[in-house]
N, C-alpha and C positions, 0 to 999 in steps of 0.2 A: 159425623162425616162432613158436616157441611162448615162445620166450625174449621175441623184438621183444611180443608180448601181454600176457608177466606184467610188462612195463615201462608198457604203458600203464594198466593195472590200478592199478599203484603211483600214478601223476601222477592218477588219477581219486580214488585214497583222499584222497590228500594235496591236492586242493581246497577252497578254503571259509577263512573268516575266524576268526580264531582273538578267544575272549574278553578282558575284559582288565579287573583289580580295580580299585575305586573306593577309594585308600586314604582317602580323606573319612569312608566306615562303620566300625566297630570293632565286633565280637563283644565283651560284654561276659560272656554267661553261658550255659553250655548244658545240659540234661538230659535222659534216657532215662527211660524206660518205661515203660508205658500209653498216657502224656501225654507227648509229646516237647514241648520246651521250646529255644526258641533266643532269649536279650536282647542288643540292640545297640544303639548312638547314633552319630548321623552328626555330622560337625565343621563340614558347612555344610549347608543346605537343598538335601535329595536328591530326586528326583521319582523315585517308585519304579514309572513303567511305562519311561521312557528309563532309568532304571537298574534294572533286576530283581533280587530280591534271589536269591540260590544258596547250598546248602548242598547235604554229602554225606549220607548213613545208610548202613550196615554191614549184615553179613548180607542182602543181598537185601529187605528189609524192602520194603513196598506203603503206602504214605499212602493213606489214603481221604478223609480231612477235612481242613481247618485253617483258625483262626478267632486272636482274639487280637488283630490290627490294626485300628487304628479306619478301615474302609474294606471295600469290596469286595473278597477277595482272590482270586486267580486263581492255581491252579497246575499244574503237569505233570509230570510222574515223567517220567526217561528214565533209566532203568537205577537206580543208585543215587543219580542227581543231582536234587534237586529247584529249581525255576525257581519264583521267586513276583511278581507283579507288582501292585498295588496301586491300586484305583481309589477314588476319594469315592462315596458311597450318595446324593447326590446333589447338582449337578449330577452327568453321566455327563461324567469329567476327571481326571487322574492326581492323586491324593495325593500330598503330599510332605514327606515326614519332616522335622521340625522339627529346627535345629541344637540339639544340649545336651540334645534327649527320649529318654528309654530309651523302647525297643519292644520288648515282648514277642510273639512269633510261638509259637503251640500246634497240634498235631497229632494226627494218631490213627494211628498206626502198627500193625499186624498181628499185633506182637510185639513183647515190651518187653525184647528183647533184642539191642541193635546201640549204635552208638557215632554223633554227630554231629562231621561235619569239615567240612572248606575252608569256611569260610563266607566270602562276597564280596557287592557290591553292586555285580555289573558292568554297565559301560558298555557301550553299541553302536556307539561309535565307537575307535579306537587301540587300543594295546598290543603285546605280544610272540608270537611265535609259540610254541605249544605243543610240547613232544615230543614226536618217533616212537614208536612202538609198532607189534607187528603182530599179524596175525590170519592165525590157523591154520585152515584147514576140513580135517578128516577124512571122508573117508569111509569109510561099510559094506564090507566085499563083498558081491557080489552077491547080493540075496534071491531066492527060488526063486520068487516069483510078479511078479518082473519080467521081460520079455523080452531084447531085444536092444538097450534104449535105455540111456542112458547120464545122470546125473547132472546136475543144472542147480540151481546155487544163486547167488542173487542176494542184493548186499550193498547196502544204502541207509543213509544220512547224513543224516538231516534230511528223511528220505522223499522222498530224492532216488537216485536208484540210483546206484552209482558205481564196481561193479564187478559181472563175474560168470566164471562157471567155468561153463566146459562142456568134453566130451569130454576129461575126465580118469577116467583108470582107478580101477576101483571095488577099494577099499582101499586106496589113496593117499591124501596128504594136500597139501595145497597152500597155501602162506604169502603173506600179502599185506603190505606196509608198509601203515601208517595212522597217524594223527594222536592224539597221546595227549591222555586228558581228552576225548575225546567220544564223543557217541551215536551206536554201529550197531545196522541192525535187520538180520537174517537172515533172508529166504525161500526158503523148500525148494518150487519148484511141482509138482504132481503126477504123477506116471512110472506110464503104462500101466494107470490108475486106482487106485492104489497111495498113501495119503496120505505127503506129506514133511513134515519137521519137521528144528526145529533146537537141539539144546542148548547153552548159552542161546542163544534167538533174539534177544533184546535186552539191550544190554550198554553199558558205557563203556568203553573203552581205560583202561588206566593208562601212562605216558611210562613209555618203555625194555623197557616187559614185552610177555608173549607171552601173545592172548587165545585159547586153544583153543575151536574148538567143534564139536562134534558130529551128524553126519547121520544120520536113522533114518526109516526109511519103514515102512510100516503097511499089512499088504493091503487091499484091498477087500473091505468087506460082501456077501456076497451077499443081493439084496431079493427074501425067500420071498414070496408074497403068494396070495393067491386070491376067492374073491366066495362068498356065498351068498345064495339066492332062500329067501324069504320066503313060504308059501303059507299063508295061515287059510280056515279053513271053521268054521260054526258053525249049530247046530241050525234057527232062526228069522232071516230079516229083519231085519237093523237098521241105523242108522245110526250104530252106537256106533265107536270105533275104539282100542280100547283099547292102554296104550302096552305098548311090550316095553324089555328091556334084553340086551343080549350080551356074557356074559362072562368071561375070560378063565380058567385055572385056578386061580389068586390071586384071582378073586372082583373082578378091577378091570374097571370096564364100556369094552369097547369101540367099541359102538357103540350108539344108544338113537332112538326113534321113535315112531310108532303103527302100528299092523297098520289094513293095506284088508283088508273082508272079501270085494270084489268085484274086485281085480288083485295082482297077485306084489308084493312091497317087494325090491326089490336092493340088496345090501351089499356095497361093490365097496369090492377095495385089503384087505382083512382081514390083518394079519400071520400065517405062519405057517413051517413050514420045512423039509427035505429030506423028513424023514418024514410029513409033516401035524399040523396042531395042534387038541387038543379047544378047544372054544367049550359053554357051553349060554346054552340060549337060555330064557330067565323072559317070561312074558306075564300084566297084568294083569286081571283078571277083572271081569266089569260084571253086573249087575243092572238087570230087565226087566219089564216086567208079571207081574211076581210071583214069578219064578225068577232062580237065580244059575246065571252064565257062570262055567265056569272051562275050565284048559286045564293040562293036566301041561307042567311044564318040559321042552325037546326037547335031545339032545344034537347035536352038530354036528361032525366031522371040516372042515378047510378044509384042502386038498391044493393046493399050487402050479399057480398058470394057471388050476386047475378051479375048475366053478360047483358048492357043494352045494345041495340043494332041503333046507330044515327044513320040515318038516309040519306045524302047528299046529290040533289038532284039540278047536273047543270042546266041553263035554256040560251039559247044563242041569239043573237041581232049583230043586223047588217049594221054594217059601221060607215058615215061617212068620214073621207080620208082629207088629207091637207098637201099641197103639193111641195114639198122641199127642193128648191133648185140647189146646185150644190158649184162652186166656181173651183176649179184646183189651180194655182197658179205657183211655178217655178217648179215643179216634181222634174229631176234631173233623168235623164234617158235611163229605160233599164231598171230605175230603181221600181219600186211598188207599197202602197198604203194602204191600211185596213182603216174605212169612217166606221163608226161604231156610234150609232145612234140607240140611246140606253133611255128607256122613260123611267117615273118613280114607281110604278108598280111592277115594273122589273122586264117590262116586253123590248128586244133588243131586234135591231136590224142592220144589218151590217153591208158593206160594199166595198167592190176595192178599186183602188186609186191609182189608175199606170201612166197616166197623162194625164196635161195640163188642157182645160175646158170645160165647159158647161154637161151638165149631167142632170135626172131627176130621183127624189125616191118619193114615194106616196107613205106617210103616216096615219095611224088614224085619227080623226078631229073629236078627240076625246077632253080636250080641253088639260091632259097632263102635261107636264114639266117633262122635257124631254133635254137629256144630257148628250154634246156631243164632242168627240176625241178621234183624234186619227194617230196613225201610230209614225213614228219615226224610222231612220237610218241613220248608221253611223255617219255624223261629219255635219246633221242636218237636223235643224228646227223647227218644229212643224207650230203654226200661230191658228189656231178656228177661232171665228167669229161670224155671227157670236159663239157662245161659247153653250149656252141651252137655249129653249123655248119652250115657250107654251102651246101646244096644241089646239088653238081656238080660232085659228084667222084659216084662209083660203089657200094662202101662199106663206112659204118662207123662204128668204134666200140666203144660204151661207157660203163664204169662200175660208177656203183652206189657203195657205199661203206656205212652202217650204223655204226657206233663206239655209245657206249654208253658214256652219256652225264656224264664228267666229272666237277665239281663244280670249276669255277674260283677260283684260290685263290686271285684275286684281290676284293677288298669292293666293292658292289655294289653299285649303283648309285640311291639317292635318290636326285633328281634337282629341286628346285625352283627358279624360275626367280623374281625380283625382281623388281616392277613399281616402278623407281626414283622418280616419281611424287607423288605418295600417298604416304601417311601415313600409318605405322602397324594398320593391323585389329584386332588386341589382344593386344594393349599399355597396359605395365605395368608403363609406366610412359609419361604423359603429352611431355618433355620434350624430342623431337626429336632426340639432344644430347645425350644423355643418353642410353647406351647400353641398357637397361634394356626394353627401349619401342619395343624392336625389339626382345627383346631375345623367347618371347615364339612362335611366329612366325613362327622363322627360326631353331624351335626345332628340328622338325622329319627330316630335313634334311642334307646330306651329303655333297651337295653344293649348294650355293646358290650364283646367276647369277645376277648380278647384269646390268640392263637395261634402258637406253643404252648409249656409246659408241657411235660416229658418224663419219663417214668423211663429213658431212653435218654441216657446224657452224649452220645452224639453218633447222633442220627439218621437212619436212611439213608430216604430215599423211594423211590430205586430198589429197593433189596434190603430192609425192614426185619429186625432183627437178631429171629430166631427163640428169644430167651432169657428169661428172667425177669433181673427189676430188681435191681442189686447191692446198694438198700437206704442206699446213703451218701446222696442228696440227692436230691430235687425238682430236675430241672436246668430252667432258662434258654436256651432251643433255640438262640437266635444270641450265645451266652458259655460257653454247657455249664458253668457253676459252679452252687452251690446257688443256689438263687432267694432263700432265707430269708437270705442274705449280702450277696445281690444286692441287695436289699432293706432292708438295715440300714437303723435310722433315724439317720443321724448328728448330733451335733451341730450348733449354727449356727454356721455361717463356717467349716466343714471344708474345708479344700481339693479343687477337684477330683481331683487328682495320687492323694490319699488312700483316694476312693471307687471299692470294687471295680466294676471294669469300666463307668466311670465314660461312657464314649464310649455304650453303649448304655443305661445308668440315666437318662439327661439323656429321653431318648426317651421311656422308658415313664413318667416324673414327666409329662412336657408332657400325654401319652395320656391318661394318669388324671385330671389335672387340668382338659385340653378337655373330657373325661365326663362330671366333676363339676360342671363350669361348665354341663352341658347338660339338668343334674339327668338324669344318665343314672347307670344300676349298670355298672362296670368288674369284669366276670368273668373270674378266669384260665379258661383250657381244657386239660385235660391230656391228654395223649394226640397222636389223630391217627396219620394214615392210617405214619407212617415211623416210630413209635414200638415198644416193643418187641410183639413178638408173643404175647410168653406173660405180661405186665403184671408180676402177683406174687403170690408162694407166699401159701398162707394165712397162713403165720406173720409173715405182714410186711402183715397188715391195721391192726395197732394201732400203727405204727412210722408206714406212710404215712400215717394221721387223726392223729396227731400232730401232722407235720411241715405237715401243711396247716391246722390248727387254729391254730400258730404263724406261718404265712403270715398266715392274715387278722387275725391281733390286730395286722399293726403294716401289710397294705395288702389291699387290693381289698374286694369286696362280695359275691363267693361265687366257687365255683366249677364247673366245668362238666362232664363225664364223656365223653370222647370216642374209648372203646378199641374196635377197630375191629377187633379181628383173634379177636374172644372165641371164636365159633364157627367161622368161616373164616379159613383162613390168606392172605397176601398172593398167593399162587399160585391162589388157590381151591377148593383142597383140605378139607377137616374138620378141623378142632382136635382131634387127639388127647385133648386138654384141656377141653373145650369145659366139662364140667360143673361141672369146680372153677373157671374162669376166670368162670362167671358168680354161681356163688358167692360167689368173692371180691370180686368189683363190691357184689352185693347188699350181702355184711357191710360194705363199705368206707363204702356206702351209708348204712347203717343207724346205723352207730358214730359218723360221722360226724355224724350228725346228732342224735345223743345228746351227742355231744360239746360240738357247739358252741352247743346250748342250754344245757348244765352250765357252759361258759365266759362265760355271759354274751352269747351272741353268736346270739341267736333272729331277726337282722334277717340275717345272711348267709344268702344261697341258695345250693341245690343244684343242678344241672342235667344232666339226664343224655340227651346226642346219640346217635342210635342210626338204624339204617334202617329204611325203612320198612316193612319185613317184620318187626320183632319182636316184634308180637301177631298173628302168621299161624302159626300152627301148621305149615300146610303153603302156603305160596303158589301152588301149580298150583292150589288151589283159588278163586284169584283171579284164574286165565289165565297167572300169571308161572307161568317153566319150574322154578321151584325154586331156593330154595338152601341149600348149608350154614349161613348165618343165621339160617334162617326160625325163628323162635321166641322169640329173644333176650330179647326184654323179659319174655316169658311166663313164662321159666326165672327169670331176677329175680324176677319178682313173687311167681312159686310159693316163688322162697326163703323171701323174707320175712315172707308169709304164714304159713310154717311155721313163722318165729319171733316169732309175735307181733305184725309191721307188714305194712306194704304199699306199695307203691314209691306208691304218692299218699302215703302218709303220710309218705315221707320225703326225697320231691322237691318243688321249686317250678317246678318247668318241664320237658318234656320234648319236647326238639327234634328233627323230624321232618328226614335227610335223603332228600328226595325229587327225586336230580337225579346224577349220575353214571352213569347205566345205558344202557346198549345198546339200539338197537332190539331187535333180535334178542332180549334176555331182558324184554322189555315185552308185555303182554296182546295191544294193537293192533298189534305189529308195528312203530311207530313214536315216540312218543314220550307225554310224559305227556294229557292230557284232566281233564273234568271227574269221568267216572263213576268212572276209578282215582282221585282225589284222595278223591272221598268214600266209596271203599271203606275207603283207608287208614284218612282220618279217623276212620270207627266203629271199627275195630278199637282204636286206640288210644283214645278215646271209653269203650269197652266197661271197659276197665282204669283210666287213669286221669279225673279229671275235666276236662272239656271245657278248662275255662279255663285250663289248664297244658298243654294240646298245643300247639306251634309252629310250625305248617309251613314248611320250607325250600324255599329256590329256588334257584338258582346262573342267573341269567338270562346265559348268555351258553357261550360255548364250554365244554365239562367232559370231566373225564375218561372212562377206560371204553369211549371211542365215546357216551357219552351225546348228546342234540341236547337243545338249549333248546327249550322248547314255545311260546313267544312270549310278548309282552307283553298279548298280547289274554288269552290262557288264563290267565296269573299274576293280572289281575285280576280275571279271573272266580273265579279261586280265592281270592283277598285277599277277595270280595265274598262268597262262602261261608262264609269263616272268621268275618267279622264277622258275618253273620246268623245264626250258628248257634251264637252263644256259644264259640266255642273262642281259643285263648289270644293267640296272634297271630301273627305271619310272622316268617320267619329269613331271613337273606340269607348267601353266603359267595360274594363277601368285598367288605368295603368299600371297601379299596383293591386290588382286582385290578386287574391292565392286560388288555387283551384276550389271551386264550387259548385254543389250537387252533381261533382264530374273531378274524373282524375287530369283532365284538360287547367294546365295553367294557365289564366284567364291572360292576365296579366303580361304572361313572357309572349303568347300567342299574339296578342295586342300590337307589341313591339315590331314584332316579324311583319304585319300588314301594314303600319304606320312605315317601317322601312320599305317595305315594298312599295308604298303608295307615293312615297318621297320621290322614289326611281321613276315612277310612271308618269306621276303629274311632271316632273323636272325634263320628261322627254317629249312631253305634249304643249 
C-alpha cells in the first residue's frame, strides 16, 4: 500500500507544463553587486508579457526592486529564479522589445555577493520537457512536547499541492521524484500546537540532483496573562480625569488612559508569566482652585488569570500663584478673543478679550512652561508676546496686540505635488513626451512639486530603509541614478539612444515645460514618506547643498523639504536621533540658502513640508493624543535662531500636511473641521509669516486610516486661508487615481486648486 502511494506522489510531482527559451532574445551583458545588472537584444519584435523575461541569482539572494526598462515592470522571485514581465505606463498593454534595441534590466539585491545565469525570454506556449530531480524530506524525532500524532508535510508547485506525507515515522526520511528547474513550496502544518517549519521551505529543483530538506517544529508559547483594577480616590470633587500610563520593567508603556475618580478602570489581557510580573503604575497630576493633585507612582504585581487592585491615592497642597498682567491693544469695537493660557502638563486657563486695556490672571508658581495664544477674527492678526513663560517669578507682563490683516503682496500659493509614477489624469495627448498630456493638469496651479527626489537609490514605501544617505547622489526615484546626470544638459540634436535614462527624462522636459508654459514654479521634492529614515550625518550637510545648488543651475525653480521620519520613525516609535536629524535639516536649511544667494540664484525657493504638529510643542494640548513629531518645526527654528536666522528667513513656503491621520488620533474623534484647521493655522502663524503657510489637503481616500473631511469643509478652509492672509493651499497629488476610496483624488484636487484661484484672485 505504501509503495502503490509513493507512485502516485511521483505522477503528482511530475505534472505541469514545462518552460521553453525564446532563442529570438540574446543576453548580451551581465553584472553583480549592489546594482545587479542584466543587457540583452531580441532579433525580432518580442512582447515581453506573452514572453517573460527569466534569469537565475546565486547564494539565495532576495530582489526587492527593479527598474531600467522603459515600461511598468513586474516581477516575482521563486526560489532563485527571477520572472519579469513588462507593461507600457500607458495605454495599460504589453510592451514589446524592439528588434536590434539593447535593454538594460537593474535590481537591488540583498547582497552583492551571487552570480547571474540562465537568462531566457520564454514563451507560453512549446518546448521540451525539463529534467528529473528529487526532493528529500527528513524528519526530526520525536520532540518531547508532541504527543502521539505524527508528521504531515505538504508539497506545492505553483501553489498548487501536489504531494504530501503523512504517517511516516519520526526520523525517517522520504524521497520524491520532481521536475527539474522548478519552483517548490514546503508546508509543515501544526502538531498538537507545536509550530512546523521547513528548511528551505522554498526552493527550485536543479535536473538530476537531490533537494534536501529539513523538518523542525517549535513548542508552544505559553500565553501568561492577567488584568488589573484601577481604583483613584482624591481629596475634593472634580471633574478632572487625569491620564496614567503602565509600565513595564524597561520603562516601555503598556497600557495608557485617564483615571475615573467615580468607577474602577480595567486592564484586561496584561502580559505576564509563571511567577508574576512587576508593572508600575505613573498617574498624572492636575491642579484646582488653587492646590496641586498629585499621586505617588503605585507598584503592581499581575499574577496569571488574577485581578490586581492598584490604589491610587491623590494628596492636595496649596499652591503659591504668579501674577500675569495681560495688555490688549488695538481689539476693534464688537469684536472678542479667547487668551488661552495652556502649561506643559496640560492645566489650561482661559479668558476672553472684548477691549483694549490692562487685565490680571493668577497662575500657579509651579515653576512650568506655560504657552500662550489668543484667537483671531477675520481681517485681523493677533501678535502675543511673549509668546510662553515660565512659572517661577512674582509677576509676568504680556501684551496682545491685534493689527488689521494686510494682503501679501506676494502671489499666493496654489501647490500640486506630482506622482512620478503615474500618468496625467486629464492627457491631452497619449504621448507622455509631449507637454500637452500634462498641460491641463497642472493648469490651476502656481507650483507644481515634482515627487520625488531621494537620498535612498532605491526606496522602499513599505519598509523605508532605517540608514543614513551613502552621500554618492541626489537620486531620481523612478531611474535611482543621479538627478544632476539625469539632468544633463546636452547638446542640440543629441540622440536619444545617448541621453541617460532617456525613456523617463522625455517625461520630466514635457512636466517642466507644461509648468512653464503655465507660468507656474517646477519644484523638485526630496524626500517622502519611503525615503531613508535617518536622512544625513552632519558631515554631509555641505555635500548635499552642493549637489542641490548644481541641480538648480542647470533645472527647476527651488526645492522642497519633505523628510518625514526626523522625529518618528516609520513604525511610530521616537527617533533615537531625533535632535541631530532636525539639526541637520535646519543647517541644510540655512546653508542652502546662503548658498544659492552667493550663486546668484536669489529667485530659487525653498520649501520645507512638515505635519501639522511641528509648532505644537505638545499636541494633547490641542485634543490630539500626542506624538513623537510634536515639535518639529519648533526644534528647526530654535536651531537657527541659535545661529543667527530663522526658519522665516530662510524658507519661502511652509507647507502644511493636514490629511493622513486617523480618527482615532484626531481632537473630534473623526476627521478634520474648521476649529482644528485654525488651531493649526496659528501655531504656525505664531513662527512663520502668514503669507508662507500652505495648507494641505489630499481630498479623497489617504493613508493611516485617514477620512477626507469633504469638499464643503476644504472650502471653508480654502475661504479661511484667503481672508486671513495666509499663503495658500497644497494639494497631493494632481494626478492621483482614486485611493482606498472610490473619491478621485486627483480630479477632486483640481476642483479646489480652481476654486482656490477664484478666491485668492478676489482677495
Amino acid at each position: 500500500m505504501k509503495k502503490l502511494r509513493k507512485i502516485s506522489f511521483i505522477t503528482m510531482l511530475c505534472m505541469g507544463t514545462a518552460g521553453f527559451a525564446n532563442a529570438n532574445c540574446v543576453q548580451d551583458d551581465a553584472s553583480a553587486g549592489w546594482t545587479g545588472s542584466l543587457t540583452f537584444h531580441c532579433t525580432e519584435d518580442t512582447d515581453l508579457v506573452k514572453n517573460p523575461i527569466s534569469f537565475k541569482v546565486s547564494n539565495g539572494i532576495k530582489v526587492s526592486s527593479m527598474w531600467g526598462l522603459p515600461g511598468n515592470s513586474q516581477f516575482t522571485q521563486d526560489g532563485d529564479t527571477i520572472s519579469v514581465t513588462v507593461k507600457k505606463w500607458w495605454p495599460d498593454e504589453a510592451y514589446v522589445a524592439q528588434a536590434g534595441q539593447y535593454y538594460t534590466l537593474s535590481f537591488s539585491p540583498n547582497t552583492n555577493n551571487f552570480a547571474i545565469s540562465g537568462f531566457s525570454i520564454n514563451s507560453q506556449d512549446g518546448g521540451q520537457e525539463a529534467s528529473k530531480a528529487t526532493i528529500k524530506i527528513n524528519l526530526p524525532q520525536k520532540p518531547q512536547f508532541i504527543g502521539t500524532s505524527k508528521a504531515n508535510v505538504i508539497i506545492y508547485k505553483d501553489g498548487v499541492k501536489v504531494a504530501e506525507m503523512k504517517d511516516t515515522a519520526w526520523g525517517s526520511s522520504q524521497s520524491f521524484e520532481a521536475e527539474g528547474n522548478v519552483g517548490y513550496t514546503i508546508s509543515v502544518p501544526a502538531l498538537d500546537n507545536a509550530t512546523g517549519s521547513a528548511t528551505p521551505s522554498n526552493f527550485t529543483t536543479t535536473g538530476g540532483q537531490t533537494q534536501e530538506v529539513n523538518i523542525q517544529y517549535t513548542a508552544p508559547q505559553v500565553d501568561y496573562k492577567g488584568n488589573i483594577t484601577i481604583v483613584a480616590s482624591t481629596p475634593d470633587s472634580t471633574t478632572k480625569t487625569p491620564s496614567f500610563n503602565l509600565t513595564d520593567e524597561q520603562g516601555n508603556i503598556i497600557k495608557q488612559g485617564n483615571l475615573n475618580f467615580t468607577s474602577p478602570i480595567n486592564l484586561a489581557d496584561i502580559p505576564t508569566n509563571a511567577n508574576g510580573r512587576q508593572y508600575q503604575l505613573t498617574v498624572d497630576g492636575y491642579a484646582e482652585n488653587g492646590f496641586n493633585y498629585t499621586a505617588k507612582p503605585v507598584s503592581v504585581v499581575v499574577k496569571n488569570t488574577e485581578t490586581t487592585e492598584a490604589k491610587v491615592e491623590y494628596t492636595k497642597e496649596a499652591m503659591p500663584t504668579e501674577k500675569v498682567s495681560v495688555e490688549v491693544k488695538g481689539i476693534p469695537s464688537g469684536k472678542s478673543s479667547t487668551l488661552t493660557l495652556r502649561s506643559d502638563s496640560g492645566k489650561t486657563i482661559t479668558s476672553e478679550l472684548n477691549a483694549d486695556g490692562l487685565s490680571s490672571i493668577d497662575v500657579p508658581k509651579d515653576g512650568e512652561n506655560w504657552a500662550i495664544t489668543a484667537s483671531s477674527f477675520d481681517g485681523y492678526k493677533v501678535a502675543v508676546s511673549p509668546a510662553n513663560f515660565t512659572a517661577n517669578q512674582n509677576a509676568q507682563n504680556i501684551t496682545i496686540t491685534f493689527t488689521e490683516q494686510q494682503k501679501s503682496t506676494q502671489d499666493e500659493f496654489i501647490t500640486g505635488y506630482w506622482e512620478n509614477w503615474k500618468p496625467a489624469q486629464q492627457p491631452q495627448s497619449t504621448d507622455m513626451g509631449n507637454p500637452a498630456h500634462y498641460s491641463t493638469d497642472v493648469a490651476p496651479y502656481t507650483h507644481v512639486v515634482y515627487s520625488f527626489l531621494t537620498l535612498a537609490k532605491n526606496p522602499n514605501p513599505d519598509n523605508p530603509s532605517n540608514t543614513t544617505w551613502d552621500g554618492s547622489a541626489i537620486y531620481e526615484s523612478m531611474t535611482a541614478g543621479d538627478v544632476i546626470k539625469f539632468m544633463k544638459q546636452y547638446p542640440e540634436g543629441t540622440a536619444n539612444w545617448e541621453r541617460t535614462d532617456n525613456w523617463m527624462r522625455v517625461r520630466v522636459d514635457a512636466l517642466i515645460k507644461a509648468t512653464h508654459d503655465n507660468n507656474g514654479k517646477f519644484i523638485w521634492a526630496i524626500g517622502g514618506w519611503s525615503d531613508l529614515q535617518q536622512t544625513i550625518s552632519t558631515n554631509q550637510v555641505d555635500k548635499l547643498v552642493s549637489m542641490i545648488v548644481d541641480l538648480l543651475k542647470v533645472s527647476g525653480d527651488g526645492v522642497d523639504f519633505d523628510w518625514e521620519h526626523l522625529h518618528q520613525l516609520a513604525d511610530g516609535s521616537k527617533n533615537p536621533n531625533a535632535q541631530q536629524q532636525t539639526a541637520a535639516l535646519a543647517e541644510v536649511l540655512l546653508k542652502l540658502r546662503q548658498a544659492l544667494d552667493k550663486a546668484g540664484l536669489q529667485d530659487k525657493q525653498i520649501g520645507y513640508t512638515t505635519r501639522f504638529n511641528a509648532f505644537m510643542a505638545d499636541s494633547k494640548q490641542y485634543g490630539f493624543p500626542g506624538f513623537n513629531s510634536d515639535g518639529e518645526g519648533l526644534a528647526i527654528d530654535n536651531w537657527l535662531k541659535a545661529h543667527g536666522s530663522s526658519l522665516n528667513n530662510v524658507v519661502d513656503f511652509v507647507n502644511i500636511m493636514a490629511y493622513d491621520v486617523g480618527p482615532e488620533y484626531m481632537p473630534n474623534g473623526q476627521t478634520w473641521n474648521m476649529n482644528i484647521y485654525k488651531n493649526v493655522l496659528s501655531t504656525f502663524g505664531a513662527h512663520v509669516d502668514s503669507s508662507k503657510v500652505v495648507l494641505g489637503f489630499e481630498p479623497g481616500g489617504q493613508a493611516a486610516g485617514g477620512q477626507w473631511e469633504g469638499m464643503t469643509v476644504d472650502k471653508q478652509a480654502i475661504d479661511y486661508v484667503a481672508n486671513n492672509g495666509y499663503g495658500g493651499s497644497m494639494f497631493w497629488a494632481i494626478n492621483q487615481p482614486p485611493y482606498n476610496s472610490t473619491e478621485n483624488t486627483g480630479l477632486n484636487s483640481d476642483k479646489l486648486a480652481k476654486y482656490s484661484q477664484d478666491k485668492f484672485s478676489n482677495n
